[in-house]
C-alpha positions in Angstrom: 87.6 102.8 78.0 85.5 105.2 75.6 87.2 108.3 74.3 84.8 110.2 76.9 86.4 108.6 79.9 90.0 109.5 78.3 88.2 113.4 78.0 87.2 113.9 81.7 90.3 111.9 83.6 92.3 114.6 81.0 90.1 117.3 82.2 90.3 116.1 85.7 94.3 116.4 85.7 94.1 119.6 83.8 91.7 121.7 86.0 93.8 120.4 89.1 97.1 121.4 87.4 95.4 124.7 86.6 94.0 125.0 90.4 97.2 124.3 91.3 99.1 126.8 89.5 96.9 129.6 90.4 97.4 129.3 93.8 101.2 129.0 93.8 101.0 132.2 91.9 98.1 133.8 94.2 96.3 135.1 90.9 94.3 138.0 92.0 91.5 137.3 89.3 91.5 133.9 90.2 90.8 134.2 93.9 88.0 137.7 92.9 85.9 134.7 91.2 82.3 134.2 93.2 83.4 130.7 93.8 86.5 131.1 95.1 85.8 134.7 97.1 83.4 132.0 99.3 86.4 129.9 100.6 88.6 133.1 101.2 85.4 134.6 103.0 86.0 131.2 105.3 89.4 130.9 105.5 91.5 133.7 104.4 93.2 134.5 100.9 96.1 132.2 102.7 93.5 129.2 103.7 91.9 129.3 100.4 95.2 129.3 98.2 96.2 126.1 100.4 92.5 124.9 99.7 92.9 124.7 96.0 96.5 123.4 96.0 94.8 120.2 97.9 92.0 120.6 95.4 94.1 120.4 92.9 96.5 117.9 93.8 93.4 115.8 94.7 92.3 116.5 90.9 95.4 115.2 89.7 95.6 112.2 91.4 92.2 110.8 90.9 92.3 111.5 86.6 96.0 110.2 86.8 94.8 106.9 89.0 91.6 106.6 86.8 94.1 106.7 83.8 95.9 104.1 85.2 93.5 101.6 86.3 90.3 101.8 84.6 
């Protein structure tokens, strides 16, 4: 596997850990972001901090299986 691959799996686990963490701890700057002010528009501050702990988790899971098995 090329050091790139290695770089975005690491990224991938890192940004999901990240996503993770913020909404655990319902970061107020975090969930203000354009991005993120679009899911909590659809679903609620409540619906979008659930939204990014899936996202996250998901994150995880594929750089941490792609680390394993490529």
């Amino acid at each position: 596997m090329e050091p790139s691959e290695y770089f975005i799996l690491i990224l991938f686990i890192a940004l999901g850990l990240f996503s993770m963490v913020a909404a655990i701890l319902n970061l107020d700057w975090y969930f203000k972001t354009s991005g993120a002010m679009m899911f909590v528009n659809w679903f609620g501050r409540g619906g979008a901090r659930v939204f990014y702990a899936f996202l996250g988790a998901g994150l995880v899971a594929c750089g941490t299986l792609g680390l394993i098995y490529w």
